[in-house]
C-alpha positions, 0 to 999 in steps of 0.5 A: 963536796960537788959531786960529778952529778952537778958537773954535768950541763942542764942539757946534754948535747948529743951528736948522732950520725946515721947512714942516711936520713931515711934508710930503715936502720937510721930511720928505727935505730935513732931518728925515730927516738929523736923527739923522745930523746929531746924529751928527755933533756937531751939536744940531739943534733942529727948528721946523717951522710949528705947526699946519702950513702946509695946517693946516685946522679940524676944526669943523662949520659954516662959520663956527666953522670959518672962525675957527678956521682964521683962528685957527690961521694967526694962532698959526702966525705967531706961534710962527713970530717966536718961533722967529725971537727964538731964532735968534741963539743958534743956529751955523747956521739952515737955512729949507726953502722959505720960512717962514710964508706969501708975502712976506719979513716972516719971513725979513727978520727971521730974516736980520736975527737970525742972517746964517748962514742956509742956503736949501735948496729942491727946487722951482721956487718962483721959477715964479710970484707969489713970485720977487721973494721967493725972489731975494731970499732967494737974494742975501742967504742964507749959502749955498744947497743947491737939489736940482738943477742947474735949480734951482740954475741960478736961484740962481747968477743971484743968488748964487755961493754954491750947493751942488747936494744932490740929494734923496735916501733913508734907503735902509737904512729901506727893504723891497727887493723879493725877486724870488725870492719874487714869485708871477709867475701875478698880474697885474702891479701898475703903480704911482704914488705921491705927495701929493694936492697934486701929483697932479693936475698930474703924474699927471692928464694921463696918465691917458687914456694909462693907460686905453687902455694898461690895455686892451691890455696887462692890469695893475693900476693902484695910486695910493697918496697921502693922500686918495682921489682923483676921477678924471676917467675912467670905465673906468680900473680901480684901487686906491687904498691910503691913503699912510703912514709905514711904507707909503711904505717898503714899495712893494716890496709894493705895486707891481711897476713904478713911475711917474713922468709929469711934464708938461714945465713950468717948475714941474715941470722943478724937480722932484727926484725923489722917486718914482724915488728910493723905486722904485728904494730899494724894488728896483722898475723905473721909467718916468718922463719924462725931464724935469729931473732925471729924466733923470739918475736913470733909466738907460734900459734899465738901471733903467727906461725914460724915456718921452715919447710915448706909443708909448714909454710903451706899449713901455716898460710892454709890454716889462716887463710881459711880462718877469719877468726884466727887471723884477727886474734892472732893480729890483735895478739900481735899488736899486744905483743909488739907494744910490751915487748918491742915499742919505743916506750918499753925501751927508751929507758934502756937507752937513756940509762947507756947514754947517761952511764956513757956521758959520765963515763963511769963504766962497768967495774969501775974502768977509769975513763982512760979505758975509753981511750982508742987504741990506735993500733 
């Protein structure tokens, strides 16, 4: 008897859909994992959002740049239902976050074209306006893959199909830091990386505690995000280094410790990761908040230093600051860590077994493919 195995085509064919081409969840969350998917026999069509969902007009004067921003948005939505028409004639169809704006217009229709749609989200998206929408995306998704337990959490209210896939690197494309060859008479380079978007909720707050560190202990202060922030402080001393492609893979070059504040939020407690995970692929030590998955990532005083209070930031930065030989061992552990742990080869597999298992539809406990069908309600 033909078994459904042979039923299925040499090459499956997979439509992901992103928010952007170049933010850092589409970028970490699928695009990296393209060429592995590929790989592994997968035909992987990419649609991120066109122009991108922050797309903004480069025309002077307020009102031809009004229009043409209205423009970009209006042809944003449309090149969107476009890919939503082709969606039928795809195994599998993956949505990072959500698809061209608020509401459930675009995902009613992409799960009425096509039921083998993966939900993958590494923020707390249901913190706010739209928790209506992302619940009902969770009931009605083929499967769910959130990049952390608390947010996996909220799905399994809704949802028994949920597959926790951590953030995680290409750390092969990563520079690691040579600390053989690092010149110990500099000042030492104290670092934060990330966008302009969660800059001000993350990194702002700390700043004062920074300042007054900065006083005592003697460091530089390098931000590296897209744009050239305001600070609101006035004596902080630091270097601003305009974040790129190929810089982002090589911090090992431009900070010697890196940081990660979060404020302890419900938004921010789904964070993923990402800045520790590049400290540490770079072989640099952390000191982060030991907020959400933060706690898992960083290895008190083995890969970094978890800090709460501010005493503890001003050890955790005192005590590498003033020791070499602990910031190369403790960025060579990071490094380790990050290439077990959280590297694209340690969970590709993981993925690839959700997307067979959803392509097949052959779903936990035995739930007829029926089960996958939307509720429209």
């Amino acid at each position: 008897m033909e078994t459904f195995e042979t039923k299925l085509p040499a090459k499956r064919k997979l439509l992901g859909m992103t928010t952007s081409g170049f933010d850092p969840s589409s970028r970490f969350r699928f695009i990296q994992f393209i060429p592995w998917l590929q790989e592994a026999g997968w035909d992987v069509d990419h649609r991120p959002n066109r122009p991108d969902r922050q797309w903004s007009s480069p025309l002077g004067g307020r009102v031809p740049r009004a229009v043409h921003h209205r423009a970009g948005k209006l042809a944003m939505k449309i090149n969107r239902l476009r890919d939503i028409r082709e969606a039928s004639r795809f195994d599998l169809c993956f949505m990072n976050s959500n698809l061209a704006g608020d509401g459930l217009f675009f995902e009613k229709r992409l799960f009425q074209a096509n039921s083998r749609v993966v939900f993958d989200f590494d923020d707390a998206l249901f913190a706010g306006k739209n928790e209506a929408a992302v619940r009902w995306v969770c009931q009605n998704a083929a499967w769910i893959t959130p990049g952390n337990e608390y947010l996996a959490d909220y799905a399994r209210r809704f949802s028994h199909r949920v597959t926790v896939i951590p953030t995680v690197i290409d750390t092969d494309a990563y520079a690691v830091r040579n600390w053989q060859q690092v010149d110990r008479s500099r000042m030492v380079r104290v670092g934060w990386s990330g966008s302009d978007q969660s800059i001000r909720h993350s990194l702002f707050p700390y700043l004062p505690l920074i300042e007054q560190l900065q006083r005592k202990l003697q460091f530089e202060f390098v931000i590296v995000t897209n744009t050239r922030p305001e600070l609101p402080t006035g004596s902080l001393h630091w270097s601003f280094t305009p974040w790129t492609v190929a810089g982002e893979a090589a911090l090992e070059s431009t900070f010697d410790i890196g940081l990660m504040p979060l404020v302890d939020n419900a938004f921010q407690r789904g964070k993923c990761g990402l800045k520790l995970l590049q400290y540490m692929a770079s072989g640099l030590p952390v000191v982060g908040s030991p907020v959400g998955v933060n706690r898992d990532i960083i290895q008190d005083g083995r890969t970094g230093f978890a800090a709460t209070s501010e005493q503890e930031w001003g050890q955790a930065l005192e005590t590498l600051i003033s020791s070499f030989e602990l910031r190369a061992s403790m960025g060579s552990a990071g490094r380790e860590r990050c290439v077990d742990h959280y590297s694209i080869r340690r969970w590709l597999p993981k993925m690839l077994r959700v997307f067979d298992r959803v392509c097949r539809k052959s779903l936990a406990d035995g739930v007829p493919d029926a089960y996958c069908k939307p509720a429209w309600n």
